[in-house]
Every structure is written in C-alpha cells, then in structure tokens.
C-alpha positions as CSV (number, residue, x, y, z in Angstrom):
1,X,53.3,-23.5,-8.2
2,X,55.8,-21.5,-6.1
3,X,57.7,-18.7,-7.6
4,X,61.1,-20.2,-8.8
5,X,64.9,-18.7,-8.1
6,X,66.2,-16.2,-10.0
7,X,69.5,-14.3,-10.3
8,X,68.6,-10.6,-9.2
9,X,70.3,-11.8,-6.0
10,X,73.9,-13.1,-7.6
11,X,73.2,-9.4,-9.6
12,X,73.3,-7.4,-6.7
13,X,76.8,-8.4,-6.8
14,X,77.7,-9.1,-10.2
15,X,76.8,-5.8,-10.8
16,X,78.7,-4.5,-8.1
17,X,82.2,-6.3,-9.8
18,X,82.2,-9.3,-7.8
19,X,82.3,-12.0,-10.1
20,X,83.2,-15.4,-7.9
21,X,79.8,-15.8,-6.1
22,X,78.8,-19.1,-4.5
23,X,75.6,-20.7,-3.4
24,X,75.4,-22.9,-0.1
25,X,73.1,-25.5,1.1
26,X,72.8,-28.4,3.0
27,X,70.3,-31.5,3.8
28,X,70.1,-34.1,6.4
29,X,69.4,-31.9,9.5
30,X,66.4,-34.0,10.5
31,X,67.0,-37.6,9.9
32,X,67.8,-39.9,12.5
33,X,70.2,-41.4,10.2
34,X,72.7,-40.8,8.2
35,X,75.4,-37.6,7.7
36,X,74.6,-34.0,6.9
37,X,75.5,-33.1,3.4
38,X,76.4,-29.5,2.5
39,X,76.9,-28.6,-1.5
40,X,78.6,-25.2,-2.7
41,X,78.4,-24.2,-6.2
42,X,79.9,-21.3,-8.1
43,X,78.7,-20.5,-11.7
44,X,79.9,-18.1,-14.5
45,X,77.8,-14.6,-14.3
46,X,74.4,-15.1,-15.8
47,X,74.6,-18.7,-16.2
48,X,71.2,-20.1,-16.0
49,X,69.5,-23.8,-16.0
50,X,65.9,-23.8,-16.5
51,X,64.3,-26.1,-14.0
52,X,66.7,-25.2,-11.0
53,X,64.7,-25.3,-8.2
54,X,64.4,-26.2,-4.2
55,X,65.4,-29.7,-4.5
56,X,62.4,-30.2,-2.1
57,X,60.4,-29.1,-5.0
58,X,61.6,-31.4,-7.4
59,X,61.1,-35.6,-8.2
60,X,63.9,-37.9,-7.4
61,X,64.1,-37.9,-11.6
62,X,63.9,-34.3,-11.9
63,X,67.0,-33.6,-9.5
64,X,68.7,-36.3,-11.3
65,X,68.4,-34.8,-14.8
66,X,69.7,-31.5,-13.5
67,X,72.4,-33.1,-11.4
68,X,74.8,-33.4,-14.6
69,X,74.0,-30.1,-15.9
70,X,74.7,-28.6,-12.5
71,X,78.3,-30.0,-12.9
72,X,78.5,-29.4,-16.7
73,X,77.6,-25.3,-16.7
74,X,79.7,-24.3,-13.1
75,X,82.6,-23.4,-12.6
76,X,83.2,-25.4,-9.6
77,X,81.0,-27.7,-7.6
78,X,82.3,-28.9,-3.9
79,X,80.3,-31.3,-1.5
80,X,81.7,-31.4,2.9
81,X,80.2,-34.4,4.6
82,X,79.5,-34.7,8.7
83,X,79.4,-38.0,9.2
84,X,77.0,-39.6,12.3
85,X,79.6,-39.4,14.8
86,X,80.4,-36.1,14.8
87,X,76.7,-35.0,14.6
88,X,76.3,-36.6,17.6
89,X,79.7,-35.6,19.2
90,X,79.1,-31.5,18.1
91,X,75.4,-31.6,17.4
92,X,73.5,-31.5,14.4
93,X,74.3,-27.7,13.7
94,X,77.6,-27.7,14.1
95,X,78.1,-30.3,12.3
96,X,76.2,-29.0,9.5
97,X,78.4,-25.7,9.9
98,X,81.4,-28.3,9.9
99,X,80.1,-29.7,6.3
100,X,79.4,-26.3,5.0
101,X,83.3,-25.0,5.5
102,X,84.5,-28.2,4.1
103,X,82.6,-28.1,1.2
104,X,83.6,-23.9,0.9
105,X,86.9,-24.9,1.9
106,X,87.1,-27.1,-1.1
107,X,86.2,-24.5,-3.7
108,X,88.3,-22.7,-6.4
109,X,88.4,-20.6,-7.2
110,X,87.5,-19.0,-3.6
111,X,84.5,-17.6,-3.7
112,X,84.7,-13.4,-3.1
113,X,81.1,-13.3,-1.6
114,X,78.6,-16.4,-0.8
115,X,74.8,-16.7,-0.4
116,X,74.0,-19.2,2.1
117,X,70.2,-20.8,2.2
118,X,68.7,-19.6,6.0
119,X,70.9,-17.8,8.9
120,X,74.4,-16.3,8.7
121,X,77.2,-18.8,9.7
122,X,79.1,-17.3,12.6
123,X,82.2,-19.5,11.7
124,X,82.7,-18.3,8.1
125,X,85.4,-15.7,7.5
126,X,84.3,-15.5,3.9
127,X,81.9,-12.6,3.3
128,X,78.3,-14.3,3.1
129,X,74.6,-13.1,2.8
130,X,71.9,-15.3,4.7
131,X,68.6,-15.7,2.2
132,X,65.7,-17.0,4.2
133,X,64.1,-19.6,1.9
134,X,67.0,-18.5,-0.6
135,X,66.7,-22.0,-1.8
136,X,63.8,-20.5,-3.8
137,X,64.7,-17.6,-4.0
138,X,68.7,-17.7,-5.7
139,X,69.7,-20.1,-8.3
140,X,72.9,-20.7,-7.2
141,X,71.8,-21.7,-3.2
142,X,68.7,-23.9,-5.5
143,X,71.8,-25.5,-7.5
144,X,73.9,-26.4,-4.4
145,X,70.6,-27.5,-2.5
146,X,69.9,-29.9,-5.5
147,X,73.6,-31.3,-5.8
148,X,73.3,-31.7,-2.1
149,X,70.2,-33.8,-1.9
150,X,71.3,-35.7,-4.6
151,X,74.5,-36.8,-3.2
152,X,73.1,-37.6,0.2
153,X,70.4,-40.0,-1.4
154,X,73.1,-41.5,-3.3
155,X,75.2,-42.4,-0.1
156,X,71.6,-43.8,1.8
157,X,71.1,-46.0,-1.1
158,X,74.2,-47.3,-0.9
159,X,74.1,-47.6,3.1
160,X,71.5,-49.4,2.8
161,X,73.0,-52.2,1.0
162,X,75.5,-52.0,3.9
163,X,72.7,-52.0,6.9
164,X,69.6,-53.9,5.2
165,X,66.4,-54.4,7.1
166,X,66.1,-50.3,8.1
167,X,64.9,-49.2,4.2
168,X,67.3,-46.1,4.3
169,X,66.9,-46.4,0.1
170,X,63.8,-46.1,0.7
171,X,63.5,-42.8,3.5
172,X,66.6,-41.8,3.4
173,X,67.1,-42.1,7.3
174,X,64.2,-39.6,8.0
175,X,61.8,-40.0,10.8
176,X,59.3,-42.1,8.8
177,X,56.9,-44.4,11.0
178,X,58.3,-48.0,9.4
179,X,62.0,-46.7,10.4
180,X,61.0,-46.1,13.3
181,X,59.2,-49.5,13.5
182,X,62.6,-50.9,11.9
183,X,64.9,-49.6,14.5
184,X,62.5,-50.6,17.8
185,X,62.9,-54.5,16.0
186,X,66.8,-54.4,14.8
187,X,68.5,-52.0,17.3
188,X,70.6,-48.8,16.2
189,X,72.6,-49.1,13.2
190,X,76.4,-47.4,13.2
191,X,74.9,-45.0,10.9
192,X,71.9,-43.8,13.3
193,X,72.2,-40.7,15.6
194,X,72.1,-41.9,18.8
195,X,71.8,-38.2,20.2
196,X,68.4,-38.0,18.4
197,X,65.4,-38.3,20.9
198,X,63.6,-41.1,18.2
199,X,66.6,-43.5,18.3
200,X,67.5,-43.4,21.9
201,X,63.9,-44.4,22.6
202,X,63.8,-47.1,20.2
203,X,67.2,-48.1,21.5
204,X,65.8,-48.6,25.3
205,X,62.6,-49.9,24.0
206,X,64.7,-52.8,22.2
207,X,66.8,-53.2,25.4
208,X,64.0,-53.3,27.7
209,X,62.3,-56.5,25.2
C-alpha cells in the first residue's frame, strides 16, 4: 500500500505561526465529458481524519464515508466549478485554474498560505506551495482532492439522468471504450468537450454515417 498524507507539510507552517492553511485539488482534467471540479479545504491545526487519502486511492464507498467528516471537522470547505463550455472556450487548464480561484475565492476565512496538489498556479495572488503528488503526500490537498471527486461524481450521476444512453453514472465522462462507442452512435451531448480530440472524431464519424 502507498505511504499515506500526513501533516509535516501543514507543520512547516503551523509552526511557523500561520494558522489558516488550505489544501487544493481538482478532478476532471481528462474526461471528454463533463466540468472540472476544484475543492479547497481549510482545517483547524492538527486536525486529522484517519483514512484521508488520494481519492484515487479510495472506493466510491470509502470517499463517501469520509465526505461527511471532511465537512464535519474543517473549518471551511469551498467547491469552483468550470463548466464544458468554458473548458472548451479557455482550455482545460485554464479552466481548471478558473475552478480553483473560485473555489479559493469562496473560502473564509482566507487562507494565509495554500498547498496546491502538482505545479504552482501563476494566476493566484495568494501565497501557495506546489506538492508534486501532494495528494499523498498532505492531508489537507488529500481532503480537498476527496471532496472534489466526490462532488463531481455526484453531478455525472445526476447528468446522466439528464443525457441517458452515454452511461456518465457509470464513467463519469472519462475516455472509457463503451463511451466512446456511445458517442460514435448518439452524437455529442451539450455536456461533452467538443475541443477534445475523442469527441470531435466521434462527432465526424457520426456525421459521415
């Protein structure tokens, strides 16, 4: 099993006297449908939930359970959505940066230093530290990354029910071969990325039928 998060990176600052630290995280860069979720969570100093972890380490159950303790122990949990247009109007990294200072933009109280899962965000005036893999590494990026997966599946599930035939309870939107499959026979929902390489060729494959 990999080694789980820890605080010693939320103590560099603690210690330090900075007390308002948040964690940052996002899913949904790769799908071909749906938005990019970003989560931002700020807990008290040395708060600790045993079984935090990458949610991509986790069972759909397991990130459920902790879901509800997330929001019971923090101080303040804050989700920013892209939505499908403007990940294909800015691009999917931009619009994740979009979703991250919405969701950062929603905190309080504001956050006097944030540890963001991967690279630095240019955009961000907020001071910030980028942890490569910090998702399990820190358990505040692993908390954020777990109440962003969690919402995002929610809002698939519920898509789906909108747009039925294309399974999105099922892969949440990712690049799986029966969505694939599903969008060659149906067409391009309104919630697929029609900048991604995978849905313009279904799309001209179903025209060209």
């Amino acid at each position: 099993m990999s080694k789980r998060p820890d605080l010693r990176h939320e103590r560099r600052f603690w210690v330090g006297g900075l007390q308002v630290i948040a964690g940052l995280d996002e899913v949904g860069m790769g799908p071909m449908a749906g938005p990019v979720v970003a989560a931002a969570v700020i807990f008290p100093p040395e708060t600790f939930i045993k079984g935090v972890h990458d949610s991509k380490q986790l069972t759909p159950e397991q990130r459920e359970e902790l879901f509800p303790l997330i929001h019971q122990r923090a101080l303040c949990v804050t989700v920013g959505v892209a939505e499908v247009d403007e990940i294909d109007r800015l691009n999917i990294y931009h619009a994740a940066v979009t979703a991250h200072l919405r969701a950062l933009a929603a905190l309080r109280p504001e956050p006097q230093h944030v540890l963001v899962d991967g690279r630095r965000i240019r955009a961000l005036t907020l001071p910030h530290t980028a942890i490569v893999g910090g998702d399990r590494k820190s358990f505040c990026i692993a908390a954020a990354s777990i109440v962003a997966k969690v919402t995002r599946d929610r809002m698939m599930v519920e898509l789906d029910a909108r747009y039925p035939g294309y399974g999105f309870a099922r892969h949440k939107g990712y690049c799986t071969a029966d969505h694939i499959a599903a969008v060659e026979r149906l067409g391009p929902s309104p919630i697929h990325r029609t900048s991604f390489a995978p849905v313009m060729a279904a799309a001209q494959l179903k025209l060209a039928v």
